[in-house]
C-alpha positions as CSV (number, residue, x, y, z in Angstrom):
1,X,0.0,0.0,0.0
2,X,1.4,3.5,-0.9
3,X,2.4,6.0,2.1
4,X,-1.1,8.4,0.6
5,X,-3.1,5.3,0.3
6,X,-1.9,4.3,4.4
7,X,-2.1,7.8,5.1
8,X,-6.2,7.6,4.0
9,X,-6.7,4.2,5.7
10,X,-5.8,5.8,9.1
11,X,-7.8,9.4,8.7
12,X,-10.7,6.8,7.7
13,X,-10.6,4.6,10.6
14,X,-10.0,7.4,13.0
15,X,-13.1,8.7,11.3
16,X,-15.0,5.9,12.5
17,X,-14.2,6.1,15.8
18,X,-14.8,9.9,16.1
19,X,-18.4,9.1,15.2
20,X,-18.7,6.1,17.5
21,X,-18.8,8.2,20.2
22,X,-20.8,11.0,19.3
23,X,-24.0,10.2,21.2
24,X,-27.0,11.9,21.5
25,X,-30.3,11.9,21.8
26,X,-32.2,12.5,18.7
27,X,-29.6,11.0,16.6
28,X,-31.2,10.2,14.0
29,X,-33.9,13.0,14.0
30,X,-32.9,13.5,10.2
31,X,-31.8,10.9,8.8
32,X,-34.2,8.1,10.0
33,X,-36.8,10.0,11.8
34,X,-39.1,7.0,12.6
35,X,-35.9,5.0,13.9
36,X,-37.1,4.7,17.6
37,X,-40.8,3.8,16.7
38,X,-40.0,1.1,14.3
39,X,-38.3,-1.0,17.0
40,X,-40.5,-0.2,19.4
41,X,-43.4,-1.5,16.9
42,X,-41.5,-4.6,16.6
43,X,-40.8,-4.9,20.8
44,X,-44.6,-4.9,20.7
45,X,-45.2,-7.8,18.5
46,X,-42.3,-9.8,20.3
47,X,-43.9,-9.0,23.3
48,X,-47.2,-10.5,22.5
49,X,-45.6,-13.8,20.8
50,X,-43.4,-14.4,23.8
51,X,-43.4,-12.3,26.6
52,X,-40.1,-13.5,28.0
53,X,-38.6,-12.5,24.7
54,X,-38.4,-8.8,25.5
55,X,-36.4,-9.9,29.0
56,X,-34.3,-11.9,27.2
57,X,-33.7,-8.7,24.8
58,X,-33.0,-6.4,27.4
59,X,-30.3,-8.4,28.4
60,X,-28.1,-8.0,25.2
61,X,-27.6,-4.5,26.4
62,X,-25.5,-6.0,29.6
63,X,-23.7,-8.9,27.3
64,X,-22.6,-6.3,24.6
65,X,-21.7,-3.1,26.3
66,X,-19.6,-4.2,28.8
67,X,-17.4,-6.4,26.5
68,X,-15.3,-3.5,24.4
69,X,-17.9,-1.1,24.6
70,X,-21.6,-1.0,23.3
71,X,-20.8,-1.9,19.8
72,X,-23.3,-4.9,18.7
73,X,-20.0,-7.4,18.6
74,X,-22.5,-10.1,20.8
75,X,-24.4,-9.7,17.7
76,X,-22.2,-11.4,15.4
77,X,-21.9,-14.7,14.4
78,X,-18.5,-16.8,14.2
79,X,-17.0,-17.0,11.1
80,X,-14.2,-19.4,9.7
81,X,-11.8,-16.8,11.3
82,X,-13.4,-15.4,14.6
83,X,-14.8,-17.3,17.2
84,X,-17.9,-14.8,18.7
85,X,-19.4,-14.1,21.8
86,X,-22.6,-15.9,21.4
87,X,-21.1,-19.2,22.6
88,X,-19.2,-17.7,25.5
89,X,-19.6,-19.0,29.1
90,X,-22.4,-16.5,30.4
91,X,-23.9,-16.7,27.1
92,X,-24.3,-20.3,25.4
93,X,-27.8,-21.9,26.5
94,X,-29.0,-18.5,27.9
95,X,-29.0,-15.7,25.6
96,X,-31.9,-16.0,23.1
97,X,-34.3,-14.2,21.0
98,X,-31.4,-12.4,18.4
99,X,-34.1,-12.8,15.7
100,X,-36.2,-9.9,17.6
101,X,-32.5,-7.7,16.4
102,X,-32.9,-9.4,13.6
103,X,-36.8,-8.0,13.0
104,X,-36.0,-4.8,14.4
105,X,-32.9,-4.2,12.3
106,X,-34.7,-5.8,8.9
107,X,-37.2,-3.3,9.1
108,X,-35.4,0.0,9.7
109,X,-33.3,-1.3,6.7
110,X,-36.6,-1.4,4.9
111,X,-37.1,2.2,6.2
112,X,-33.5,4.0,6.0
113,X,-31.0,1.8,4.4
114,X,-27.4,1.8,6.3
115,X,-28.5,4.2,9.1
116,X,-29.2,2.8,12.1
117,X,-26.4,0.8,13.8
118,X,-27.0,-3.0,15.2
119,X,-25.5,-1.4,18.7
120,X,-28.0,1.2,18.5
121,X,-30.6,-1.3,17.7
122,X,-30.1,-3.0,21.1
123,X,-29.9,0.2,23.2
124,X,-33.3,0.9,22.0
125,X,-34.7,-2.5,22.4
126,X,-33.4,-2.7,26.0
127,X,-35.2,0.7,27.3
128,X,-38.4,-0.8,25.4
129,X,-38.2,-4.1,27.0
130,X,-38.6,-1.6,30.2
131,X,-41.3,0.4,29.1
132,X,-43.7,-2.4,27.9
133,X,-43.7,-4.5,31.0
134,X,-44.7,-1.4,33.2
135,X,-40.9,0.0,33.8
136,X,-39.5,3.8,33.4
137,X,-39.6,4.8,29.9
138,X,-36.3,7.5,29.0
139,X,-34.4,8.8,26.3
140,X,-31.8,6.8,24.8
141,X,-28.9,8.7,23.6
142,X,-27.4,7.0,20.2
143,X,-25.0,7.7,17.4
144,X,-23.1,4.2,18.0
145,X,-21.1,2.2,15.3
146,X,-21.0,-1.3,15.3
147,X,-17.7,-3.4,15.2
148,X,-15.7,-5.3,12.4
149,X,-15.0,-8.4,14.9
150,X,-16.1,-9.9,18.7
151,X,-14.1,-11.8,21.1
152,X,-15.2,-15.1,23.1
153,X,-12.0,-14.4,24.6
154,X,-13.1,-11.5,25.8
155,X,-16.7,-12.5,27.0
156,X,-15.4,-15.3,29.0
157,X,-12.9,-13.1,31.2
158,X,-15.4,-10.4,31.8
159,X,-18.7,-11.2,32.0
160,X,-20.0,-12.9,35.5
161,X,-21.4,-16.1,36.2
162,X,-24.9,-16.9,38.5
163,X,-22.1,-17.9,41.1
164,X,-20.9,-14.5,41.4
165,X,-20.9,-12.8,44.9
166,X,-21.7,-9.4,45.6
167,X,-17.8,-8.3,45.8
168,X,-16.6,-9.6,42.5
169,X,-19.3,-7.7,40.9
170,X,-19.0,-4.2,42.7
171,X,-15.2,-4.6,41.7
172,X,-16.2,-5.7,38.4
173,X,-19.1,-2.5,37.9
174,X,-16.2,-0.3,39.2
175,X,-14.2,-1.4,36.3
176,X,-16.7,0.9,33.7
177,X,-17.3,3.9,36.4
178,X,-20.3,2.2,37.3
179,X,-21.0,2.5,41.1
180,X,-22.4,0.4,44.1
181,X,-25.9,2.1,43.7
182,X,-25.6,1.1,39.3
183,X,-24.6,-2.7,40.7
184,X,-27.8,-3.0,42.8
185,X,-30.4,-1.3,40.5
186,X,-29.1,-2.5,36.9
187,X,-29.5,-5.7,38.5
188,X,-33.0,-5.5,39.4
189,X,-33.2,-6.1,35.7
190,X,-33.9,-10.0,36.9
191,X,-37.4,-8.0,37.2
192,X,-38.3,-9.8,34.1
193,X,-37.3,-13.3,32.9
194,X,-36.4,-16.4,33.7
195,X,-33.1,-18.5,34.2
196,X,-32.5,-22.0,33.7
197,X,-31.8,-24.9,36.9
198,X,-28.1,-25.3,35.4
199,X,-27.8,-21.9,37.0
200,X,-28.7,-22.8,40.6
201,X,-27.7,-26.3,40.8
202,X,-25.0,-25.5,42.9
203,X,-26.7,-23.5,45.3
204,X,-29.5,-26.1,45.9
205,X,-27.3,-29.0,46.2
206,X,-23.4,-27.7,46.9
207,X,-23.4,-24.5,48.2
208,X,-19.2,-23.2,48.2
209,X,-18.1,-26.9,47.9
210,X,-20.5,-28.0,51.6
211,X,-22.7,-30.5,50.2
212,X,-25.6,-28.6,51.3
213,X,-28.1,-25.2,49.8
214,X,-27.5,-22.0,50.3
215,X,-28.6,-21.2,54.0
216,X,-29.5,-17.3,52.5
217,X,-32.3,-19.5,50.6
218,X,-35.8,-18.9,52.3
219,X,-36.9,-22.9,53.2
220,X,-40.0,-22.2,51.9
221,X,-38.4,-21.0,48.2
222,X,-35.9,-23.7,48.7
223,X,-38.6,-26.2,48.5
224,X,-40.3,-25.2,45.4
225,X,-37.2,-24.8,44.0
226,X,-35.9,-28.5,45.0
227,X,-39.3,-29.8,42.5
228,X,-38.7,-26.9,39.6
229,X,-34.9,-28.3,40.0
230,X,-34.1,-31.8,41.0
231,X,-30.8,-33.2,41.2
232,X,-30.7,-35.3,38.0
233,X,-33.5,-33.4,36.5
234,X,-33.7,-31.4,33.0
235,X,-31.3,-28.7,33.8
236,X,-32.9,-26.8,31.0
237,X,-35.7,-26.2,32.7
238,X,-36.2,-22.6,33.2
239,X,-37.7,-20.5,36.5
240,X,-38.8,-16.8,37.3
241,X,-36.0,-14.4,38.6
242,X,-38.6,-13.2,40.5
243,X,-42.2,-13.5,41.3
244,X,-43.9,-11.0,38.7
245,X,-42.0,-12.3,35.4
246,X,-43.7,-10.2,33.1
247,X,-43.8,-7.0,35.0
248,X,-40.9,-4.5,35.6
249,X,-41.3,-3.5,39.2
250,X,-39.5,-3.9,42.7
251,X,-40.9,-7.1,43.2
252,X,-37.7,-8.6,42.5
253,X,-35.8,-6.7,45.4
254,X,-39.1,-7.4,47.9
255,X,-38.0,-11.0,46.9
256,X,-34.7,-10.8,47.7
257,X,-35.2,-9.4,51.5
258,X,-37.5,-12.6,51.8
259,X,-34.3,-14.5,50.4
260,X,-36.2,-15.8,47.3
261,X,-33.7,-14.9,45.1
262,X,-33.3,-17.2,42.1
263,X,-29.6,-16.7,41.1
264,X,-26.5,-16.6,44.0
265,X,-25.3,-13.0,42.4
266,X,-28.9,-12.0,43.0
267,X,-29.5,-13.1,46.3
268,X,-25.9,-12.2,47.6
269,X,-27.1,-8.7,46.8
270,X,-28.9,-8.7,50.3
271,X,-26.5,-10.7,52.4
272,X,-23.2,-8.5,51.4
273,X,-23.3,-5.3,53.8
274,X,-22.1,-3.0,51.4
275,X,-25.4,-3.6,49.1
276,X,-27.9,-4.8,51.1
277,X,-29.1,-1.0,52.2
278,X,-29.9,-0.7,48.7
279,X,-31.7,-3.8,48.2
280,X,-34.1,-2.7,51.1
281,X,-33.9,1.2,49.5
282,X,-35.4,-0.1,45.7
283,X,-37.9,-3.0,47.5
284,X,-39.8,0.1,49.8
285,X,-39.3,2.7,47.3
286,X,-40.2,1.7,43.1
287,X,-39.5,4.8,42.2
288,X,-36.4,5.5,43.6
289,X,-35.3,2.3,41.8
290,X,-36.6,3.2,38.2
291,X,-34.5,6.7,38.9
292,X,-31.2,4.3,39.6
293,X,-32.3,2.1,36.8
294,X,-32.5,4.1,34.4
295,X,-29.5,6.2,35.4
296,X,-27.6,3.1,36.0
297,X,-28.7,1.8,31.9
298,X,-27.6,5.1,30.7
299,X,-24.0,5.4,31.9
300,X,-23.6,1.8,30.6
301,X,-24.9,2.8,27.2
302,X,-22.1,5.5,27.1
303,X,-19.6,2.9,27.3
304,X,-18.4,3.3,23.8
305,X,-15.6,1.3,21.7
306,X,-12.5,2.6,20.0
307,X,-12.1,-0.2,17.2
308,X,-12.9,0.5,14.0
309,X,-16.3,0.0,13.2
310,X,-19.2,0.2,10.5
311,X,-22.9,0.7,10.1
312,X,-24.0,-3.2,9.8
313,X,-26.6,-4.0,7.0
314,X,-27.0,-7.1,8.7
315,X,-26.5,-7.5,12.3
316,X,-25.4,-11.7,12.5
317,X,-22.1,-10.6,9.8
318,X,-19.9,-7.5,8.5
319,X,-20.4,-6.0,5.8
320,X,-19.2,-7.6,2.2
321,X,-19.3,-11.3,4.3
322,X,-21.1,-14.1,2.8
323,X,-24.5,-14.6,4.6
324,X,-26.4,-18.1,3.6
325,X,-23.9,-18.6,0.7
326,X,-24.8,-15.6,-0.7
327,X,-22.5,-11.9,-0.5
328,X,-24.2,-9.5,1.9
329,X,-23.6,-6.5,0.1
């Protein structure tokens, strides 16, 4: 490559990541003006097919942002040469529902061709998920660019596991500027959803290596959750994080001060000192917990990435990569 050719590779790729992280609201007031109601149009329908859909949704937000930034790389599928994040350890069994991106993003194509970003598309689809089950609604700010590669690597050394404990994650939220207060509300997104047995296994039946449940586990909870979750049984078998699925309240913290919390990084919330004041803060107070929430989901949106990046046509591959034999182009 000659030195003026290398010279405009680098202004372009710096150019790319100048506008990754121009984020606003109203981004695309011009140049897709019905952006924001198209996906909410298709959060709708998903919502009506399967209601657990839009939790499952919501979580991409978590899975993508804080691995390099919110940049739809948990969006991409492997390739011959990269190995994605789909198949990571915290995601593999559990995340679901990509074809609701796939809806959302297929239509604003339809509407503004090579416009709206894949990361974008999950920043809005997240704050729906909220809004539709009876949570805060809020302004997303967007302007995100979506990466040219994703990292299993990375997935697997940064995102927790259900055996997490209330001081791995504070250290891990502290990693992003995301404080104590962030931890406890953005968790309280187990509002809605379900998780499977392999999740809680441990804690039913070998709590830390004893042989025995977790003693923070209400007896009562523990027995219903002995028959959803029998040693032996289907481990595939799912449960509610908390005990309103399908609405976004402070149920799920009012649950965790009766210690009928589904997942250990849940319930550990309540039994570690330095975020159990919280915990009994959002389960008295709902709308002091949509204020954290949503404050909490919008400093994790601004985590931005500094790769080089595009405006996806297709969420699942790059653009110019072959999609179903055939050149997305």
């Amino acid at each position: 490559m000659s030195p003026v050719l290398s010279v405009l590779s680098l202004l372009f790729l710096l150019l790319q990541t100048a506008v990754a992280v121009e984020l606003r609201p109203g981004y695309y007031a011009e140049t897709c003006p019905g952006a924001e109601a198209v996906v909410r149009e298709v959060m709708k329908k998903a919502l009506i097919r399967e209601p657990r859909s839009v939790a499952s949704v919501m979580r991409f937000q978590f899975h993508d942002c804080l691995v390099n930034g919110c940049d739809g790389s948990l969006l991409l599928d492997d390739t011959p040469t990269m190995v994605g994040e789909k198949e990571a350890l915290s995601n593999i069994n559990s995340l679901r529902s990509f074809e609701v991106i796939d809806e959302a993003k297929d239509a604003l194509e339809k509407a503004c061709p090579g416009v709206v970003s894949c990361a974008d598309v999950v920043i809005m689809a997240a704050r729906d998920a909220v809004a539709l089950t009876g949570g805060p609604n809020w302004e997303v700010k967007l302007g995100r660019m979506d990466s040219l590669t994703a990292s299993q690597e990375d997935s697997n050394d940064i995102m927790p596991s259900p055996r997490a404990n209330a001081s791995f994650l504070i250290d891990l939220f502290a990693r992003y500027g995301l404080s104590i207060q962030d931890l406890v509300a953005l968790s309280g997104s187990h509002s809605i959803g379900q998780a499977r047995c392999f999740s809680i296994m441990f804690r039913l039946y070998n709590q830390s290596g004893t042989g025995r449940p977790d003693p923070a586990i209400n007896p009562g909870f523990r027995d219903e959750l002995y028959k959803l979750c029998p040693q032996g049984g289907d481990e595939n078998v799912t449960g509610n994080l908390d005990s309103t699925p399908r609405a976004f309240d402070n149920q799920y913290f009012k649950d965790l001060v009766a210690g009928r919390g589904f997942l250990n990084s849940d319930q550990t919330l309540f039994t570690y000192p330095r975020t159990k004041a919280y915990v009994r803060t959002f389960s008295q107070d709902q709308n002091e917990f949509f204020r954290a929430f949503v404050e909490g989901m919008i400093k994790m949106g601004d985590l931005v990435s500094d790769r080089p990046s595009e405006i996806r046509r297709n969420c699942r591959v790059v653009n110019g990569r072959p999609v179903d034999g055939l050149l997305d182009s």
